[in-house]
C-alpha positions as a Markdown table, in Angstrom:
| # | Residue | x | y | z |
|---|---|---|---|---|
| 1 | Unk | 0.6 | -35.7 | -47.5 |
| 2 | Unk | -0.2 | -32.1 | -46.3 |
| 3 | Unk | 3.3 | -31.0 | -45.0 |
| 4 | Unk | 3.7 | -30.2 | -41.3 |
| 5 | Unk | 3.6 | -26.4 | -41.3 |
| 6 | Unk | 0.3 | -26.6 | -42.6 |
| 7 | Unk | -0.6 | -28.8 | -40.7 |
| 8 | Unk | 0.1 | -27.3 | -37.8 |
| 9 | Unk | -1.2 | -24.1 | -38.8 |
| 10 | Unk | -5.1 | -25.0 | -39.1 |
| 11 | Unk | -7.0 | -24.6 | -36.2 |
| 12 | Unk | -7.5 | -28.4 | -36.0 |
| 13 | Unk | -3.5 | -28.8 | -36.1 |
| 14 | Unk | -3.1 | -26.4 | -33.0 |
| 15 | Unk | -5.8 | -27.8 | -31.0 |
| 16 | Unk | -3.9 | -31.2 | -31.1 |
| 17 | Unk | -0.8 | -30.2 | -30.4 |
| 18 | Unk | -1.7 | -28.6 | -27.5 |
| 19 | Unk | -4.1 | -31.2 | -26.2 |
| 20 | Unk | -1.0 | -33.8 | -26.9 |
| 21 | Unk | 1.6 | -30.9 | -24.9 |
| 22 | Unk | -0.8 | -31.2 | -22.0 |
| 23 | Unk | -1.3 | -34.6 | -22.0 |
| 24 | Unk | 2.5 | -35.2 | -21.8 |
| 25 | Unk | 3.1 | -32.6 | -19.3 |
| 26 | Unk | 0.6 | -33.5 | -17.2 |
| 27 | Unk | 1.9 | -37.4 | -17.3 |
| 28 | Unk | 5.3 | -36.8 | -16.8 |
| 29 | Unk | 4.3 | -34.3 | -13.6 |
| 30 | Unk | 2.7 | -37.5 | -12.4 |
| 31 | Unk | 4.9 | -39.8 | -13.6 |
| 32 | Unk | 7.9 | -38.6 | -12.6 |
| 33 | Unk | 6.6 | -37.5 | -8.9 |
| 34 | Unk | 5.0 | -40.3 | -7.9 |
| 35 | Unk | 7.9 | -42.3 | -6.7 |
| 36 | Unk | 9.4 | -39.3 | -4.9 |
| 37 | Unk | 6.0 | -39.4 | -2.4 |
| 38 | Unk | 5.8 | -43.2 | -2.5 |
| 39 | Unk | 9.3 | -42.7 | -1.2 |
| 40 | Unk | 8.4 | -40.0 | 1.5 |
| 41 | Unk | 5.5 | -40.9 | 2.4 |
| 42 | Unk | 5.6 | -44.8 | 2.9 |
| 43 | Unk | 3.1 | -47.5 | 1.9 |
| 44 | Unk | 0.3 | -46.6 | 4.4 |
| 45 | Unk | 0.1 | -42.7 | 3.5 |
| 46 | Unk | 0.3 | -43.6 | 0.1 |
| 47 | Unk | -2.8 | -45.5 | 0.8 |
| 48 | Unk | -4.4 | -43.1 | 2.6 |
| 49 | Unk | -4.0 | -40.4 | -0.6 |
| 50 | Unk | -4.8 | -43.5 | -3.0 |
| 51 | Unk | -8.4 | -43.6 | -1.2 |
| 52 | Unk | -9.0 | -40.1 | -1.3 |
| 53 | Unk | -8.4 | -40.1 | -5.1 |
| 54 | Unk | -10.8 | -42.9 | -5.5 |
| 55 | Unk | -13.2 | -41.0 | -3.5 |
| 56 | Unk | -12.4 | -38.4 | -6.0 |
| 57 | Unk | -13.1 | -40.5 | -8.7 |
| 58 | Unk | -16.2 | -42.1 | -7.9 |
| 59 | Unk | -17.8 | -38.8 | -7.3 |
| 60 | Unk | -16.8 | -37.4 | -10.7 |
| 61 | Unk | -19.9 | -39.4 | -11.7 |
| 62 | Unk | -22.3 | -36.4 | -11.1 |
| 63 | Unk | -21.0 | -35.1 | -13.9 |
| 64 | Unk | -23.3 | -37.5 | -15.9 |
| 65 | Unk | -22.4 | -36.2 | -19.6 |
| 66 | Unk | -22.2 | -32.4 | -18.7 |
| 67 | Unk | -18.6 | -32.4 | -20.0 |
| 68 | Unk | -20.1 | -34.3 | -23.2 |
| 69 | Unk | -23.2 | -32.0 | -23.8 |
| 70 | Unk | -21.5 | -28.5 | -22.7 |
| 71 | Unk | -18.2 | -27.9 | -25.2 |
| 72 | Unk | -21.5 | -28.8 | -28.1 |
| 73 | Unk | -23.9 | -26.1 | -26.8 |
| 74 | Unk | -21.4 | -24.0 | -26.3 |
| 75 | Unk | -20.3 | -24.1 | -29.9 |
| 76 | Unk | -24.0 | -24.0 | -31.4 |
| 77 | Unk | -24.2 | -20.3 | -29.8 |
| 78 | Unk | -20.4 | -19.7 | -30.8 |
| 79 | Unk | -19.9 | -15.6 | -31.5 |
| 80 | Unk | -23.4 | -14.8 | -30.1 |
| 81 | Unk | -22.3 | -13.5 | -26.6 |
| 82 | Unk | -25.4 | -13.4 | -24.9 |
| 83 | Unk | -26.2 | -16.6 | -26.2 |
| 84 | Unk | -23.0 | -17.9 | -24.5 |
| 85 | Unk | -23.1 | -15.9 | -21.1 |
| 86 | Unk | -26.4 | -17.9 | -21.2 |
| 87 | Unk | -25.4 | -21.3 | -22.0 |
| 88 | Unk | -22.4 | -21.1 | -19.7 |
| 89 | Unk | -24.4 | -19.8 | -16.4 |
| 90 | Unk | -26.5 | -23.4 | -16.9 |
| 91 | Unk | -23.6 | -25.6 | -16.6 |
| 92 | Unk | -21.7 | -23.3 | -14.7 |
| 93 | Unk | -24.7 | -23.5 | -11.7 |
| 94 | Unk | -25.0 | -27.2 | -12.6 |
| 95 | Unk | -21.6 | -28.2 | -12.1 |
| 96 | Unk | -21.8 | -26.1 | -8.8 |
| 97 | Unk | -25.0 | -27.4 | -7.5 |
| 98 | Unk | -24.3 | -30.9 | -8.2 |
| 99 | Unk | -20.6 | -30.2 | -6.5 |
| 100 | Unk | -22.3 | -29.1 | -3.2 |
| 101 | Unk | -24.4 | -32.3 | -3.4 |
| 102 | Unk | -21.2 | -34.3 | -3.6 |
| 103 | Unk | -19.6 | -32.3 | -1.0 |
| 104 | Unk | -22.2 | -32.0 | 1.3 |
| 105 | Unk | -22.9 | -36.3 | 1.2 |
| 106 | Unk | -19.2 | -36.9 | 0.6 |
| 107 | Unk | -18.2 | -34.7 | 4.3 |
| 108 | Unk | -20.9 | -37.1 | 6.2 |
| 109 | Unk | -20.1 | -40.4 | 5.2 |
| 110 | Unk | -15.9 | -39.4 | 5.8 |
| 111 | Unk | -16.7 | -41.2 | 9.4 |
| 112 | Unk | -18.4 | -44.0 | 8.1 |
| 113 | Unk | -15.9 | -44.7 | 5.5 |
| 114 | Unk | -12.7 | -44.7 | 7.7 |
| 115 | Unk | -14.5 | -47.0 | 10.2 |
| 116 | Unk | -16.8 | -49.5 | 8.2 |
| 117 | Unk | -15.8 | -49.8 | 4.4 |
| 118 | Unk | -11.8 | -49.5 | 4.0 |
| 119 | Unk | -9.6 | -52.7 | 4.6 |
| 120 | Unk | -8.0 | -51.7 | 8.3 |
| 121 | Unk | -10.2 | -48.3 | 8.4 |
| 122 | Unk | -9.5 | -48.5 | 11.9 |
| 123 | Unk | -5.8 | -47.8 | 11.7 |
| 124 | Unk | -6.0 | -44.7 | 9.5 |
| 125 | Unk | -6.3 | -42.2 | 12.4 |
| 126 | Unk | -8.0 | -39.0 | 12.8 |
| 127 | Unk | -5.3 | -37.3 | 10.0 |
| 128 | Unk | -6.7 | -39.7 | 8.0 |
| 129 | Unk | -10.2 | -38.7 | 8.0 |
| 130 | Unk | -9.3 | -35.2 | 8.0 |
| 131 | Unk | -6.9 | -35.5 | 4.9 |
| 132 | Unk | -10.7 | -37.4 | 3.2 |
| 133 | Unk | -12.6 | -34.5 | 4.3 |
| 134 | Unk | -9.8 | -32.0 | 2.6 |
| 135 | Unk | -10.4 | -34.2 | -0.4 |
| 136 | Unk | -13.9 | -33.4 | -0.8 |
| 137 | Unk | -13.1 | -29.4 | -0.6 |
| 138 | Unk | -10.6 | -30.2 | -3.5 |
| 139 | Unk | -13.1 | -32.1 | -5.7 |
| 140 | Unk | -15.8 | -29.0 | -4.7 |
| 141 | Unk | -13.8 | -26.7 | -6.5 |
| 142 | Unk | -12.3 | -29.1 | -9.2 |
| 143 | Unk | -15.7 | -30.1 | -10.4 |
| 144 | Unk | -17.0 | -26.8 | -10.5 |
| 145 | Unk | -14.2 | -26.0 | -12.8 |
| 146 | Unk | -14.9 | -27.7 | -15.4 |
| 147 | Unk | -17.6 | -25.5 | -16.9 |
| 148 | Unk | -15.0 | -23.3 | -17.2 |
| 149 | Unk | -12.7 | -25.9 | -18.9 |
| 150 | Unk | -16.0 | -26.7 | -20.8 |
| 151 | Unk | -16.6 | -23.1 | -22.5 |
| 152 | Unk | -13.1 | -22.8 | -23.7 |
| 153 | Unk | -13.2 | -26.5 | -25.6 |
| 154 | Unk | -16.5 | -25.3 | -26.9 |
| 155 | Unk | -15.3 | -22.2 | -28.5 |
| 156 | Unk | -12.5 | -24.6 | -29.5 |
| 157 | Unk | -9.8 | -22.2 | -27.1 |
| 158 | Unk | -8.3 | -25.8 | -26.3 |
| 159 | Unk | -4.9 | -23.9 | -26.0 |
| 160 | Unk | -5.9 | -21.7 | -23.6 |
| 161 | Unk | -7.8 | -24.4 | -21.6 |
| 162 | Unk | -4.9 | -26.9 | -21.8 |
| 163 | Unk | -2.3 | -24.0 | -20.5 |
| 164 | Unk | -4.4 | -22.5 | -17.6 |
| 165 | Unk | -4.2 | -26.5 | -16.5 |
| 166 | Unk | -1.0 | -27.4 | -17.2 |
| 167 | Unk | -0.1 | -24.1 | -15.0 |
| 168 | Unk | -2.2 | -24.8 | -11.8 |
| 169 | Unk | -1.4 | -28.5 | -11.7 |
| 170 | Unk | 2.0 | -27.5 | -11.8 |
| 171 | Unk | 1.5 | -25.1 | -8.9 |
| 172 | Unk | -0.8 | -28.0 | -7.1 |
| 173 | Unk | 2.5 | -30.6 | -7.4 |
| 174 | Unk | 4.7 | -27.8 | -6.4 |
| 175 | Unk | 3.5 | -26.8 | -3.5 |
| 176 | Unk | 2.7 | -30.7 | -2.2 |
| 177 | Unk | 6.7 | -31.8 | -2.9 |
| 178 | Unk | 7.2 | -28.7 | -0.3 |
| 179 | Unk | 5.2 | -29.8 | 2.3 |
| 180 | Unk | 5.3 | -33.4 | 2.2 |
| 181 | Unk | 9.5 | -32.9 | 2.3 |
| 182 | Unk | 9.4 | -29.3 | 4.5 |
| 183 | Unk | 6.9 | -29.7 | 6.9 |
| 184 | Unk | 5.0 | -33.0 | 7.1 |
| 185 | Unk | 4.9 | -36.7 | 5.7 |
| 186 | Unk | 1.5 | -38.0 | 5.3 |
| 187 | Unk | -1.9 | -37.5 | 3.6 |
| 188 | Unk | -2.7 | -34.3 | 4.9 |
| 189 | Unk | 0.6 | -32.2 | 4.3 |
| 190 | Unk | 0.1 | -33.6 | 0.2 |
| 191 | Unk | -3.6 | -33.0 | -0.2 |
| 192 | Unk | -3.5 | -29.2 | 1.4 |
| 193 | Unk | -2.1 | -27.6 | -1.9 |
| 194 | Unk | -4.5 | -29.5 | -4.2 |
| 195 | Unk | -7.4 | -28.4 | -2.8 |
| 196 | Unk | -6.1 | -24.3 | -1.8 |
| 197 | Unk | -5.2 | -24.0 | -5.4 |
| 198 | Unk | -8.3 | -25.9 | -6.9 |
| 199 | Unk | -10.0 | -23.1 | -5.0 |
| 200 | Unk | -8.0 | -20.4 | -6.8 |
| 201 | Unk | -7.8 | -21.7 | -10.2 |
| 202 | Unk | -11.6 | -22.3 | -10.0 |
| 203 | Unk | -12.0 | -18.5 | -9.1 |
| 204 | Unk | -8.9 | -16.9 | -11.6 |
| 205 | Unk | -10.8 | -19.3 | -14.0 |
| 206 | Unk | -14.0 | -17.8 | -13.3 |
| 207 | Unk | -13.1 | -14.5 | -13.9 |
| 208 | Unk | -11.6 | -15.2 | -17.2 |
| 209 | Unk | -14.3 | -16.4 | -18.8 |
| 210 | Unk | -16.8 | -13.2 | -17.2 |
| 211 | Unk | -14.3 | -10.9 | -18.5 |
| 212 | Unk | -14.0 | -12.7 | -21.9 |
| 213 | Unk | -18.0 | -12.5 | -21.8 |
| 214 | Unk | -18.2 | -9.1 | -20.9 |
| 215 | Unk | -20.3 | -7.3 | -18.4 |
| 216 | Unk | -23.2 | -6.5 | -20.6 |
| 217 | Unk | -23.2 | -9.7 | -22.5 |
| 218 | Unk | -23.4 | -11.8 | -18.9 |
| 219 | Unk | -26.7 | -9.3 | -17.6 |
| 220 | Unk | -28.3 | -10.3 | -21.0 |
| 221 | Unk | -27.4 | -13.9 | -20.8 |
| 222 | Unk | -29.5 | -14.6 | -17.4 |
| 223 | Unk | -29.9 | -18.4 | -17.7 |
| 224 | Unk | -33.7 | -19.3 | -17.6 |
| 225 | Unk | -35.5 | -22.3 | -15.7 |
| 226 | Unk | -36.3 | -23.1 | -19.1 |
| 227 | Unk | -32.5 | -23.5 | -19.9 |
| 228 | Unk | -32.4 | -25.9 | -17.0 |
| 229 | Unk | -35.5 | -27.6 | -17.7 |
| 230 | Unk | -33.8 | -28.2 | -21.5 |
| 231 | Unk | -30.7 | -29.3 | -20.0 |
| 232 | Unk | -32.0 | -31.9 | -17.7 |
| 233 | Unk | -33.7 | -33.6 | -20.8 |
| 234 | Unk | -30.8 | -33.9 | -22.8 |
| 235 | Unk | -28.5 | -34.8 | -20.0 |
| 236 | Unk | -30.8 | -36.9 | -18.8 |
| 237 | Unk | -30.9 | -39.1 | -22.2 |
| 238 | Unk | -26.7 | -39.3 | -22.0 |
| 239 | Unk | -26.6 | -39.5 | -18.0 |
| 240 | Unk | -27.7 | -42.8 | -17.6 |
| 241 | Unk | -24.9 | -44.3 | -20.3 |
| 242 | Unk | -22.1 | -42.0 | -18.8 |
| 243 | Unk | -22.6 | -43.0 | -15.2 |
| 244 | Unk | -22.6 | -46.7 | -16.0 |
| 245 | Unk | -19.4 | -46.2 | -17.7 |
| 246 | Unk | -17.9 | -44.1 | -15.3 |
| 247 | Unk | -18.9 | -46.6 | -12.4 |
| 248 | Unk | -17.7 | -49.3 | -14.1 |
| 249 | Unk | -13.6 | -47.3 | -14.8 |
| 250 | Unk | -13.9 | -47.5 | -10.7 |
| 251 | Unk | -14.9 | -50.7 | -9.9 |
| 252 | Unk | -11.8 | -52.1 | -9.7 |
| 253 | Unk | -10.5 | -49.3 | -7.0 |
| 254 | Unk | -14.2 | -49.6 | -5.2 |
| 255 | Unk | -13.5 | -53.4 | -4.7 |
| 256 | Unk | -9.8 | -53.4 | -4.4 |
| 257 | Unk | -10.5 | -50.8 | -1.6 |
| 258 | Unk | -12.1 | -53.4 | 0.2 |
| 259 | Unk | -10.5 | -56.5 | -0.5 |
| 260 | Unk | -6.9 | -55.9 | 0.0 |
| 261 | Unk | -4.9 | -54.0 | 2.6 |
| 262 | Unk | -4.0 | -50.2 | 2.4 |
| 263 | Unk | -0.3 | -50.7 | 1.4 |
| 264 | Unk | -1.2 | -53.2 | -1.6 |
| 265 | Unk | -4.0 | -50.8 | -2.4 |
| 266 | Unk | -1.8 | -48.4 | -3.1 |
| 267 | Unk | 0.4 | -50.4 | -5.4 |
| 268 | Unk | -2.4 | -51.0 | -7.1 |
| 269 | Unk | -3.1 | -47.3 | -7.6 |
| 270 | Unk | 0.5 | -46.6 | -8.6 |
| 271 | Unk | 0.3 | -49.2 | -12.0 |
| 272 | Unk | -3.5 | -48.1 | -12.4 |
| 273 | Unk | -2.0 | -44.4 | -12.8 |
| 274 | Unk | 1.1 | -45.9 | -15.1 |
| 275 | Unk | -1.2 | -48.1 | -17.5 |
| 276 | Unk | -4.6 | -45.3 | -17.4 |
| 277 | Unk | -1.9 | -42.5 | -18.7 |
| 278 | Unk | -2.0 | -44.2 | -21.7 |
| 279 | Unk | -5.4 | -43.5 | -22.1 |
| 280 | Unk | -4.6 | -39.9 | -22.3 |
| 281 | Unk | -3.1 | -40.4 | -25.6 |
| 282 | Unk | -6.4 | -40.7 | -27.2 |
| 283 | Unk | -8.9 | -37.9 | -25.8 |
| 284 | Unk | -6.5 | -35.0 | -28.0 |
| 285 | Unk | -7.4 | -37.2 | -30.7 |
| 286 | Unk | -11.6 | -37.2 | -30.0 |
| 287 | Unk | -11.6 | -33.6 | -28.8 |
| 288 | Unk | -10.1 | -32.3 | -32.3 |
| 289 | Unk | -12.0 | -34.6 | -34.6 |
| 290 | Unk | -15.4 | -35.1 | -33.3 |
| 291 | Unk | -16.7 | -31.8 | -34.6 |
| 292 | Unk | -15.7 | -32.8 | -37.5 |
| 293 | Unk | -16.7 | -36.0 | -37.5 |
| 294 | Unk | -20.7 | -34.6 | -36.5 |
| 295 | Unk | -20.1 | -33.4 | -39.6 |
| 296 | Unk | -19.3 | -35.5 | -41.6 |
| 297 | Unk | -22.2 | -37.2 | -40.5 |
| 298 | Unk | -24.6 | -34.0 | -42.3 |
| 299 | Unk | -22.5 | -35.1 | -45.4 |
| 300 | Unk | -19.0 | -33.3 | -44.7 |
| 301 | Unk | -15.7 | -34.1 | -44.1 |
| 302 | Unk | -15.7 | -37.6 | -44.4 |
| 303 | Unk | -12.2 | -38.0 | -44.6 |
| 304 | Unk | -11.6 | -37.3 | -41.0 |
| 305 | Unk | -12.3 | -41.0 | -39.4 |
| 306 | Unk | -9.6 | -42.1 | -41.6 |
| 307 | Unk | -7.3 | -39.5 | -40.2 |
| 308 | Unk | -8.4 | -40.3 | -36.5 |
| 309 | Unk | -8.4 | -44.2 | -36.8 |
| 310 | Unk | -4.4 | -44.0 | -38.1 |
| 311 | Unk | -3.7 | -41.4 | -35.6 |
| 312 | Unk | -5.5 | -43.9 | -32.9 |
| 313 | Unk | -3.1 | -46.8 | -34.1 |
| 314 | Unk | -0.1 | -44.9 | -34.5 |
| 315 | Unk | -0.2 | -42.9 | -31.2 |
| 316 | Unk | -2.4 | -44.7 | -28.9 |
| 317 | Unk | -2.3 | -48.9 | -29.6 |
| 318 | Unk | 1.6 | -48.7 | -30.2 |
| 319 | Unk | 2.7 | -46.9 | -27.2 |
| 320 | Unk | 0.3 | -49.4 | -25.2 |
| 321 | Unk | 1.8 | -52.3 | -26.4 |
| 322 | Unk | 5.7 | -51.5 | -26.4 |
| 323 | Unk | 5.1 | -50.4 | -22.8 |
| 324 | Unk | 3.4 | -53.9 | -22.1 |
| 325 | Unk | 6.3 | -55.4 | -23.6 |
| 326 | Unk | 9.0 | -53.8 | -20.7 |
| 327 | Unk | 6.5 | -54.1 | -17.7 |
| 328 | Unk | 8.4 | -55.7 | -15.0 |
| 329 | Unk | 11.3 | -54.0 | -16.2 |
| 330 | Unk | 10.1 | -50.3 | -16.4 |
| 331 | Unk | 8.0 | -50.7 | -13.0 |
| 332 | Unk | 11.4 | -50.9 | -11.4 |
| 333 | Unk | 13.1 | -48.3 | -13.0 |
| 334 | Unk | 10.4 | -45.9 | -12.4 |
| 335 | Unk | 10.0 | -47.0 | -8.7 |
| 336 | Unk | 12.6 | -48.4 | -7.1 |
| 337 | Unk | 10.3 | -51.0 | -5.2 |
| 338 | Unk | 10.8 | -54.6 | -6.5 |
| 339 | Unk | 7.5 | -55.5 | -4.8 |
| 340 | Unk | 5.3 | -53.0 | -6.8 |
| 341 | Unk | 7.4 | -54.7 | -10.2 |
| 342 | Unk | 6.7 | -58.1 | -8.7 |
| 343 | Unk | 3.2 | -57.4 | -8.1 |
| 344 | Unk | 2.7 | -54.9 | -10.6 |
| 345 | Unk | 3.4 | -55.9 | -13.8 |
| 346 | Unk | 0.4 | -58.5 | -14.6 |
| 347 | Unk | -2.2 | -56.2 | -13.6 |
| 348 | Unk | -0.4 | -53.2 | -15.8 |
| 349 | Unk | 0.0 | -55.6 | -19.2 |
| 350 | Unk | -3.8 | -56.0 | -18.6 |
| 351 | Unk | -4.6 | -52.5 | -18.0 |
| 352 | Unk | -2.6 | -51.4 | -21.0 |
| 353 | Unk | -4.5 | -54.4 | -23.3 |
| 354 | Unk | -7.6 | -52.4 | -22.4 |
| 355 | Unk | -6.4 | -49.3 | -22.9 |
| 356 | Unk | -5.6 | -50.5 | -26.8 |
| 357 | Unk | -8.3 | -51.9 | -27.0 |
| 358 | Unk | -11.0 | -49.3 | -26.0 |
| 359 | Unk | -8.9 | -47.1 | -28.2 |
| 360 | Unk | -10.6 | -49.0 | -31.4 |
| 361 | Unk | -13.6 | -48.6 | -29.7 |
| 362 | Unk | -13.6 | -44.6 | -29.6 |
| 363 | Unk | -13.6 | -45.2 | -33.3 |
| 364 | Unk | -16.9 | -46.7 | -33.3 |
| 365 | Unk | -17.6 | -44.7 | -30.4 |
| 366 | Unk | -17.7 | -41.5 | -31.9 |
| 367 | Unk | -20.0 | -42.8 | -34.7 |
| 368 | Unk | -22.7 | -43.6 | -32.2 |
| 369 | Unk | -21.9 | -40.0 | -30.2 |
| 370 | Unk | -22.7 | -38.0 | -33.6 |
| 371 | Unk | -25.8 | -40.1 | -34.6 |
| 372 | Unk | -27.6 | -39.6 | -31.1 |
| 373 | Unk | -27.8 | -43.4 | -30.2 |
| 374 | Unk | -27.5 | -43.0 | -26.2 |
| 375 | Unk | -29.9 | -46.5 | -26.0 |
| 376 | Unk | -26.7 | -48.3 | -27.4 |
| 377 | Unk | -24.4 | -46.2 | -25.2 |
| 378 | Unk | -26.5 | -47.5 | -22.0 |
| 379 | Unk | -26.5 | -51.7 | -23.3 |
| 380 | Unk | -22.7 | -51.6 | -24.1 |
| 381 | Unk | -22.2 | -49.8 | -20.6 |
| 382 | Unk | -24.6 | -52.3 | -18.9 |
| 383 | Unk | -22.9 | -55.3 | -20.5 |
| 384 | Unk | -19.8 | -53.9 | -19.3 |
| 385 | Unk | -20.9 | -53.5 | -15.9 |
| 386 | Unk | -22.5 | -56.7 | -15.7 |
| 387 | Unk | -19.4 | -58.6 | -16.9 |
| 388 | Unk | -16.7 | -56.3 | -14.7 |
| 389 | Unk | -18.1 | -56.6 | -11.3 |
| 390 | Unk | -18.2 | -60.3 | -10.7 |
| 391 | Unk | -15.1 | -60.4 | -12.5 |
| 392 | Unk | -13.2 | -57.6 | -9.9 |
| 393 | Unk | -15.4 | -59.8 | -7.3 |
| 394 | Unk | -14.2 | -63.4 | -7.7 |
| 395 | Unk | -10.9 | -62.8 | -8.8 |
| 396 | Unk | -9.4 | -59.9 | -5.9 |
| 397 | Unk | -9.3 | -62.8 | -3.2 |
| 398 | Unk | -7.8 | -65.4 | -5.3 |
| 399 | Unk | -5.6 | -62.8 | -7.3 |
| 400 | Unk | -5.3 | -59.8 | -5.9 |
| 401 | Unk | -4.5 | -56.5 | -7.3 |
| 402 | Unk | -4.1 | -58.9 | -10.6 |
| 403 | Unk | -7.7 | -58.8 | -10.0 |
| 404 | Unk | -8.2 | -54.9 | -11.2 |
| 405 | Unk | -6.6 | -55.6 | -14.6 |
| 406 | Unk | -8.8 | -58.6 | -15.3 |
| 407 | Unk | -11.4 | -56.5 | -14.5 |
| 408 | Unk | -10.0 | -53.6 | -16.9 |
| 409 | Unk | -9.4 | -56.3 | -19.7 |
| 410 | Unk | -12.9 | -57.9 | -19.4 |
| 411 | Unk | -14.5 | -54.7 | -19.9 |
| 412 | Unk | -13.1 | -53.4 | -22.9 |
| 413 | Unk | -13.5 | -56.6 | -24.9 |
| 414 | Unk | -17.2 | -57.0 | -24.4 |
| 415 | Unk | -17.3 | -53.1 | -25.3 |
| 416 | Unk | -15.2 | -53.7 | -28.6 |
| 417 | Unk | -17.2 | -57.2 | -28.9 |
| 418 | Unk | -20.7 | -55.1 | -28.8 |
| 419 | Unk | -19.6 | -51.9 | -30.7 |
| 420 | Unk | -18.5 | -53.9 | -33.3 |
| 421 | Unk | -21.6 | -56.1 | -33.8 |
| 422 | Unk | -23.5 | -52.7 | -33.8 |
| 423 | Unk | -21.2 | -51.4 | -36.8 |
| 424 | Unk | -21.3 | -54.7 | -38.7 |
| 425 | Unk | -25.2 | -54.8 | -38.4 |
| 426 | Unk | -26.2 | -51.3 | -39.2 |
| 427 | Unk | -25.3 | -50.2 | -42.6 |
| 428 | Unk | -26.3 | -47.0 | -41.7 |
| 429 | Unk | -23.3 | -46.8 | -38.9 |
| 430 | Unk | -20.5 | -47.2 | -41.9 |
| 431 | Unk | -22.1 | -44.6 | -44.4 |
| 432 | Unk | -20.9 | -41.1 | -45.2 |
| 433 | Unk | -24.5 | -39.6 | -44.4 |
């Protein structure tokens, strides 16, 4: 066993450390500052800011495999600066354009929404629909950010990347603990500082990566309608797989949303956040090794998926299920509320099964990623869909919130059930070449 030190001082052992430092800090901001607004704020408000994230959410779906194609281009022109100032104005205008599409829908259906599709829209007020239309200016400039987050992983930067984040969602948390407990406490006063300091780290961000790039290097790097013509075809053969599956991690909140009333909604939202953290603890893990796992695909470094799949068990399943084990008990300690730990702690064992479980999967995951099967990615996604939906459906008005973590649970198995069918049946899937 390679000791730590050199470990640590690879390029590989750095990027994972400080993926791991930012997933940590980034879950104990939200970890520990979530019952100090559920406390402030009440039930209903809570609500109100658990709907705008789901808005949030669902929208991330116009990303459609950018954040999968981009950090690869990016490192195919790596040390070519043209080349990259090239690259980078693609996604960077394609995140933006497709933000302002978002945006632009997103600001008029707010009305719509508020009065027509959330369980006791009525009641949420006219803050309400103003805190939903401050949402969408945060997910504008959050969106658009991530070609910057993009480039950096690319030229494998990942500390740099993971500290500019860590920083700003530190100032974002910050500045809403000041206002929700200084001025104001509801939706509004908590969403303000996201989306004023998503609009400054989008533009410090920007400016970063043109400086990095360098004024000459970003006149000769003039993106093409050729670049984007390239882009849409390759997107276009991920998109369809990536939107499934990112339609189908918010079905449960698109239903629930409907189906129960705000303040259980918001409970929901609460154990979702808990049990989803955990899913955190494997994207470090991917971000490091897939290069290397492409790779070892072309006949490399073959010894890297054994690495990844003892780091998945040892740092992702584990965690999942000694958390599962203290549900009830750790919902209350964390909260306070004996309702959300009453309610809660079904729907978070289930959320954290899938979790584990869809950790295996990213082993066989990967695999299909580096060989270029996106038909498979779009059937396992399909299934998934197919089998989640009526699930959420039939279960939320018998069970509840319960109803989101059979949902969760369903999904994952049929996704381990079909990836592992693929890798049993295709020699090719378990060869070094």
């Amino acid at each position: 066993m390679l000791p730590l030190r050199r470990i640590f001082a690879s390029q590989l052992g750095q990027n994972i450390l400080a993926n791991y430092l930012a997933v940590v800090w980034m879950g104990a901001l939200s970890l520990a500052l979530i019952p100090l607004y559920l406390k402030r704020l009440g039930a209903e408000q809570w609500g109100v800011v658990a709907i705008c994230m789901a808005i949030q959410g669902f929208l991330s779906l116009l990303d459609a495999g950018l954040a999968q194609i981009m950090p690869r281009d990016i490192a195919r022109v790596a040390g070519d600066r043209a080349a990259e100032a090239r690259v980078f104005r693609v996604f960077a205008h394609a995140y933006l354009g497709l933000g302002l599409i978002g945006f632009l829908l997103g600001q008029a259906g707010v009305s719509w929404l508020v009065a027509h599709w959330f369980n006791q829209g009525q009641g949420l007020g006219h803050d309400a629909e103003l805190a939903l239309r401050l949402v969408l200016v945060q997910f504008l400039f959050q969106f658009a950010n991530n070609a910057h987050a993009g480039y950096w992983n690319g030229l494998q930067a990942q500390k740099l990347a993971n500290y500019r984040q860590c920083a700003f969602a530190t100032v974002k948390h910050a500045g809403a603990l000041c206002l929700v407990y200084m001025w104001r406490a509801d939706a509004l006063a908590y969403l303000a500082p996201f989306a004023l300091v998503s609009a400054l780290e989008w533009w410090t961000n920007r400016r970063t990566v043109r400086n990095g790039l360098g004024a000459g290097e970003l006149v000769g790097g003039n993106a093409s309608i050729a670049d984007f013509r390239t882009l849409g075809r390759e997107a276009g053969a991920l998109a369809l797989g990536v939107l499934i599956g990112m339609l189908v991690s918010q079905i449960d909140r698109i239903v629930l949303s409907r189906s129960v009333d705000i303040a259980a909604y918001g409970r929901y939202v609460i154990v979702a956040t808990l049990g989803l953290a955990f899913m955190q603890l494997q994207y470090p893990l991917m971000r490091a090794f897939f290069p290397r796992i492409a790779r070892a695909d072309a006949g490399g470094d073959g010894y890297s998926r054994w690495r990844l799949g003892g780091g998945v068990f040892a740092l992702c399943v584990l965690p999942c299920a000694l958390v599962a084990a203290v549900a009830p008990w750790l919902l209350n300690a964390w909260t306070g509320d004996p309702q959300i730990a009453a309610e809660g702690s079904l729907p978070l064992r289930l959320i954290l099964g899938a979790v584990a479980v869809n950790a295996v999967y990213q082993l066989i995951y990967q695999r299909i990623l580096s060989r270029g099967h996106w038909r498979l990615v779009v059937l396992i996604n399909l299934a998934m869909l197919a089998v989640v939906t009526p699930v959420a459906l039939v279960a939320a008005p018998t069970y509840g919130i319960a109803a989101g973590g059979m949902a969760w649970a369903a999904g994952a198995l049929v996704q381990l059930g079909l990836g592992l069918i693929w890798w049993f049946r295709t020699p090719a899937a378990r060869s070094n070449t």
